[in-house]
N, C-alpha and C positions, 0 to 999 in steps of 0.2 A: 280728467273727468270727461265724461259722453254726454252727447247731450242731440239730441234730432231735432233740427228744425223744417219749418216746411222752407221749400225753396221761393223766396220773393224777387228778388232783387235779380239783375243782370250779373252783378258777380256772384250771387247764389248759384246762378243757370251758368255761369262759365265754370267755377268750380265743377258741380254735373258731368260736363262736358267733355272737363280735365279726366273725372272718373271713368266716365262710358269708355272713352276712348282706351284709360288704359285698361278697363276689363274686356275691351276687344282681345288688347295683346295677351291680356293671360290669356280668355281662350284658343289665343291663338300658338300658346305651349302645351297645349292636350295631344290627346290623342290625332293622329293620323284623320281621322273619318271626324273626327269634332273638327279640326282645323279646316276640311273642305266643303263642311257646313256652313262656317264660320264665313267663308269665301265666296264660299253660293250665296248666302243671302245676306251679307254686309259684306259687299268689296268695298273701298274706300271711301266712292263718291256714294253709293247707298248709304252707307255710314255717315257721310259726311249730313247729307242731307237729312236724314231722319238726327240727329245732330243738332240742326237749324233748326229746325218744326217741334223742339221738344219741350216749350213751353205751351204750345199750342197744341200738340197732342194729348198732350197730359193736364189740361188744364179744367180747373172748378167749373163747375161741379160732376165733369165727370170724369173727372182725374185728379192726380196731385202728385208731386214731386217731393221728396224728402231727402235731405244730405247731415248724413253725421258727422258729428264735429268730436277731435279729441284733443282736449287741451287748445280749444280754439282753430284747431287745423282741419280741414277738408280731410275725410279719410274712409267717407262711403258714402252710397245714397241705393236708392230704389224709386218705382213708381209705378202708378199704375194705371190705368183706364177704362170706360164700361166698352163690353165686346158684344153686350147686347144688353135688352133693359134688366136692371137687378142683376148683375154681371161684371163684377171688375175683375181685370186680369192685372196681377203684378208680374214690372217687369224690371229686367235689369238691377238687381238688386246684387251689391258688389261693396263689397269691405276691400280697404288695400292690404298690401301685406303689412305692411305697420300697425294696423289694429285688429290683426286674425286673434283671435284667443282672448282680446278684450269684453267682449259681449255685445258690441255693434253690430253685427249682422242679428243678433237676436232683438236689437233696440230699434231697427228700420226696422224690420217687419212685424215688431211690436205697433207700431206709430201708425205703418202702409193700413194693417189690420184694424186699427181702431178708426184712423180715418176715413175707408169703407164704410164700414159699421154705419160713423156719424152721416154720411153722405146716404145711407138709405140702399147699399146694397145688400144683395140677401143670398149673396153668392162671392167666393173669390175661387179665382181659379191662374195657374199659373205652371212652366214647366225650368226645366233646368236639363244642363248635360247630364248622361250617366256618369262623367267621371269626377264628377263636385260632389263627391261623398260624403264632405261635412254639409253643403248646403240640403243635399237629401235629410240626412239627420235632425238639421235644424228645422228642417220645414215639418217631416214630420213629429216632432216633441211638441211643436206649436201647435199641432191638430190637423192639417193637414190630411188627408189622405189619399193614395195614390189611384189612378185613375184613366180611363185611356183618354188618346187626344180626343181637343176639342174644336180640334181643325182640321182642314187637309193637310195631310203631310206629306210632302213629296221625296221621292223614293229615294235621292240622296241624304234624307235625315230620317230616314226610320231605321229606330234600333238604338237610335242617338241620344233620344230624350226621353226623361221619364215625366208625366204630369199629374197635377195635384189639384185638388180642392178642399175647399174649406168652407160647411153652411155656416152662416150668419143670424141663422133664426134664434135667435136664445142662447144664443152660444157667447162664452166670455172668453178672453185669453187670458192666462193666468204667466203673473210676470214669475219668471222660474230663474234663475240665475244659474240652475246647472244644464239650463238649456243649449 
């Protein structure tokens, strides 16, 4: 069974941490030009530290953290933050391989998205590598749509990401199972 909670506790955020860390290492099985993104802007101790600070970056009311549980086991999470007012970005949003195909990554950002919502933003925005083909899919079946950056991007990652938004004004997410 799935089930999404927000993350509270100290072993809720070491769980997290377990994840982040290991969806560094998948990105760090992609492509050639994704791994030396991955390296330009999380080498270890960047990583390490943004790591440390991510109850406190992500934290209410202008953030939140969520980790999905299967069968009681840590087995993904996501989260997200405001980037400006009325503005969340979701980040790090990472199912393991043990629960690809289950519907978890569709149930975090089920959760990430309504959480916004209740928090008062009136905007999400968020990006992904180009070679996370199902996570493209998934975001766009959610509503999503694709969009150019919303930041500087420096010349080692262009080409590399695609990004997304999603208005909040009126807009529902509909739970879809063949999502």
């Amino acid at each position: 069974m799935l089930e999404v909670i927000e993350a509270e506790t100290p072993d809720h955020f070491d769980e997290v941490r377990r994840l982040c860390w290991e969806y560094r290492d998948f990105l760090l099985t992609l492509d050639a030009k994704s791994v030396r993104v991955v390296k330009t802007y999380y080498p270890r101790d960047v990583y390490a530290q943004l790591m440390e600070n991510i109850e406190v970056e992500h934290a209410c009311p202008d953030g939140g953290v969520r980790l999905v549980l299967k069968d009681g086991q840590a087995v993904g999470c996501g989260m997200f933050r405001t980037i400006e007012p009325g503005i969340a970005e979701i980040k790090r949003v990472f199912v393991n391989e043990a629960a690809r195909g289950t519907g978890a990554g569709h149930a975090v950002m089920l959760s990430l998205i309504e959480q916004c919502r209740k928090q008062g933003f009136d905007c999400i925005r968020m990006d992904t590598g180009k070679p996370l083909k199902a996570a493209t899919r998934l975001y766009l079946s959610m509503g999503f749509q694709l969009r150019g950056a919303y930041s500087e991007i420096p010349e080692v990652a262009k080409g590399t990401l695609l990004f997304f938004e999603m208005s909040l004004s009126g807009q529902q997410v509909e739970i879809s199972k063949n999502s």
